[in-house]
C-alpha positions as CSV (number, residue, x, y, z in Angstrom):
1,X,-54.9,85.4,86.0
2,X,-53.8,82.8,83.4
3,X,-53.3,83.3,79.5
4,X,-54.6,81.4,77.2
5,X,-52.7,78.4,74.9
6,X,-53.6,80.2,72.4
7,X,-52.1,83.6,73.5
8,X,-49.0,82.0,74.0
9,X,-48.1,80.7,71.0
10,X,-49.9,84.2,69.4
11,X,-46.5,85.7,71.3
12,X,-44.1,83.0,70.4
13,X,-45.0,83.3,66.5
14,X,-44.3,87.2,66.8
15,X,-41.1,86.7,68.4
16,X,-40.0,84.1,65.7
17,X,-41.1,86.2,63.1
18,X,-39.2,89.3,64.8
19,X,-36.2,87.9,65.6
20,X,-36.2,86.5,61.9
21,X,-37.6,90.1,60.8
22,X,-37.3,90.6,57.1
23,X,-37.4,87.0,56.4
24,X,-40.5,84.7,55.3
25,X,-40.4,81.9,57.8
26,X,-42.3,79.0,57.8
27,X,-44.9,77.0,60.8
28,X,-42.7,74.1,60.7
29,X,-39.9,76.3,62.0
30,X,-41.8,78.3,64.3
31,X,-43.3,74.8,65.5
32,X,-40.0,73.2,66.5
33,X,-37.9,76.4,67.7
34,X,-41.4,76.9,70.2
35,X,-42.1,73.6,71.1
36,X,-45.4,73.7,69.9
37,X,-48.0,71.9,67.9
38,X,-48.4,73.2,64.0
39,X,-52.2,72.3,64.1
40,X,-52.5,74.9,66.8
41,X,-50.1,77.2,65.5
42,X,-51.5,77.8,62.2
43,X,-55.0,78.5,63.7
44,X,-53.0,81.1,65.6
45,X,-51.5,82.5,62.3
46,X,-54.6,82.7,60.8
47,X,-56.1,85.0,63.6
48,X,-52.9,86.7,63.7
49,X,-53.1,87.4,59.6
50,X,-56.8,88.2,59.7
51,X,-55.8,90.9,62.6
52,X,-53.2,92.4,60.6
53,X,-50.4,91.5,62.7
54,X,-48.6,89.1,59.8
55,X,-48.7,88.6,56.4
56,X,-48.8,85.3,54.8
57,X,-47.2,84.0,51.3
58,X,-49.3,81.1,49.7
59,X,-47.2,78.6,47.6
60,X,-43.8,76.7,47.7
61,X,-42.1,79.4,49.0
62,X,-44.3,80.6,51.4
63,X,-44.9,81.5,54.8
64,X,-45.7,84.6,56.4
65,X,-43.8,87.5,58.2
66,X,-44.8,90.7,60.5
67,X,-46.7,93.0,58.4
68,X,-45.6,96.2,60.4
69,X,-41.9,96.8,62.0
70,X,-41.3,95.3,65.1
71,X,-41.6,99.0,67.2
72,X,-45.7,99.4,65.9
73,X,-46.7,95.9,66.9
74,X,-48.4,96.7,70.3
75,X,-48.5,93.6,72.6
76,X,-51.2,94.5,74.4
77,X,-53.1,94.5,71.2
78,X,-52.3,91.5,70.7
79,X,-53.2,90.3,74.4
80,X,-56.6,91.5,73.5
81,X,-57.3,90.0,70.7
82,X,-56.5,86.4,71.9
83,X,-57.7,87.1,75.5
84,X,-60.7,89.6,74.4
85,X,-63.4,86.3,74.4
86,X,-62.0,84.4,77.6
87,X,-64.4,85.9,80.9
88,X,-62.3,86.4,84.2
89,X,-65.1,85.3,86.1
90,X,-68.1,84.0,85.7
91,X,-70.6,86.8,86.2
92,X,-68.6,88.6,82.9
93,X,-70.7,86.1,80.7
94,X,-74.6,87.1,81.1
95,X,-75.5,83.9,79.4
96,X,-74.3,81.4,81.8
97,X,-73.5,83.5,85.1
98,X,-75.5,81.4,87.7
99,X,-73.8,83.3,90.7
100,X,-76.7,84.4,92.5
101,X,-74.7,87.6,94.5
102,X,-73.7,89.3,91.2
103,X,-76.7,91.8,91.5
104,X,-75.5,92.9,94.6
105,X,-71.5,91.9,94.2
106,X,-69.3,94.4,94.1
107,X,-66.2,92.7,92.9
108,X,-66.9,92.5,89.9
109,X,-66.0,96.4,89.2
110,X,-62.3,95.8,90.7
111,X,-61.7,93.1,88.6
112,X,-63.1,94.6,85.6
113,X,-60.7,97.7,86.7
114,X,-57.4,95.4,87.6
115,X,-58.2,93.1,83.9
116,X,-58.1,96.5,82.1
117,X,-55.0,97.8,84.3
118,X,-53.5,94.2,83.0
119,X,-54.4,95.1,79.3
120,X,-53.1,98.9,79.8
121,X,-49.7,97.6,81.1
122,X,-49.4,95.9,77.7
123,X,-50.3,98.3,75.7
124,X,-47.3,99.7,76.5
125,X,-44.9,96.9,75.3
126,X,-44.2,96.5,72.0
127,X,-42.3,93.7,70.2
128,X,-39.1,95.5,70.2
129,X,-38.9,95.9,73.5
130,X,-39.3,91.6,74.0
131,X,-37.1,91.1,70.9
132,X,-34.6,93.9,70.6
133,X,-31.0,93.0,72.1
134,X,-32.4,90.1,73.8
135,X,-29.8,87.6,73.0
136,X,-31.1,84.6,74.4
137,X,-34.2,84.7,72.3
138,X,-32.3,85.5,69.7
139,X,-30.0,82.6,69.8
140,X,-32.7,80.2,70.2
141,X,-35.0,81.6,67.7
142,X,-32.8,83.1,65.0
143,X,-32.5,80.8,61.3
144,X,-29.1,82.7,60.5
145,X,-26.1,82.5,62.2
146,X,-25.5,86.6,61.7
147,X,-27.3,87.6,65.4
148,X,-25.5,84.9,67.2
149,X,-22.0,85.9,66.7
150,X,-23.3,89.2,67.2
151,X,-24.9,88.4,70.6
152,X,-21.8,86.5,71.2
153,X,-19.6,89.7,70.4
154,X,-21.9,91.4,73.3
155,X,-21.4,89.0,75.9
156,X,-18.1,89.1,75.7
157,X,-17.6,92.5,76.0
158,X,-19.8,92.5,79.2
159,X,-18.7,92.5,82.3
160,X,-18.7,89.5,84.4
């Protein structure tokens, strides 16, 4: 199984925006921190704003932000609505399945069964949990310099 572009940089902007939580940021950042076009990233904001996941500011200032705190935005949610369009297989798409075993195929109903096991796993995994004392994101995503002495403090005081 193979995500989409699109998903990808769905999870990237979520992570920029939660790393940088409470603060509007803008494409342009999120586009050169994630090595990523800003064309294709703001197509992804605007399904990610129109699915409630951020908000966006209009104007000068702008930008957008999460519009929920980092522990309610479900990944798996997210997953689906990037991924909910894209068939596994061709004999998931009535209009153009020319297989000619899917009357009889059976394998269809395990994959439809491991795709929704994939989903389920991911509903279980919020933001926090990709974001939340993950230093190297945060060092590489992070506009202020406040999280990386912090994550600097904590490697330190690891153990090596």
């Amino acid at each position: 199984m193979r995500i989409t572009t699109r998903t990808n940089l769905a999870i990237r902007v979520l992570m920029f925006c939660a790393v940088n939580e409470g603060r509007t940021v803008r494409t342009a950042e999120i586009a050169e921190r994630c090595n990523a076009s800003v064309n294709h990233l703001l197509q992804v904001v605007n399904l990610l704003q129109e699915n409630g996941f951020v908000e966006t500011i209009r104007g000068r200032t702008g930008g957008i932000r999460l519009a929920h705190p980092v522990h309610q935005v479900s990944i798996g949610r997210a997953f689906r609505v990037f991924e909910d369009n894209s068939r596994f297989a061709e004999c998931f798409d009535p209009a153009t399945n020319t297989c000619p075993l899917s009357a009889t195929c059976r394998l269809r109903s395990y994959l439809t069964r491991a795709v929704e096991a994939f989903f389920h796993e991911l509903d279980m995994v919020t933001l926090a949990d990709l974001v939340k004392g993950n230093c190297g994101l945060n060092s590489l995503l992070d506009l202020s310099e406040n999280l990386k002495a912090s994550c600097d403090r904590t490697r330190e005081l690891q153990p090596s």
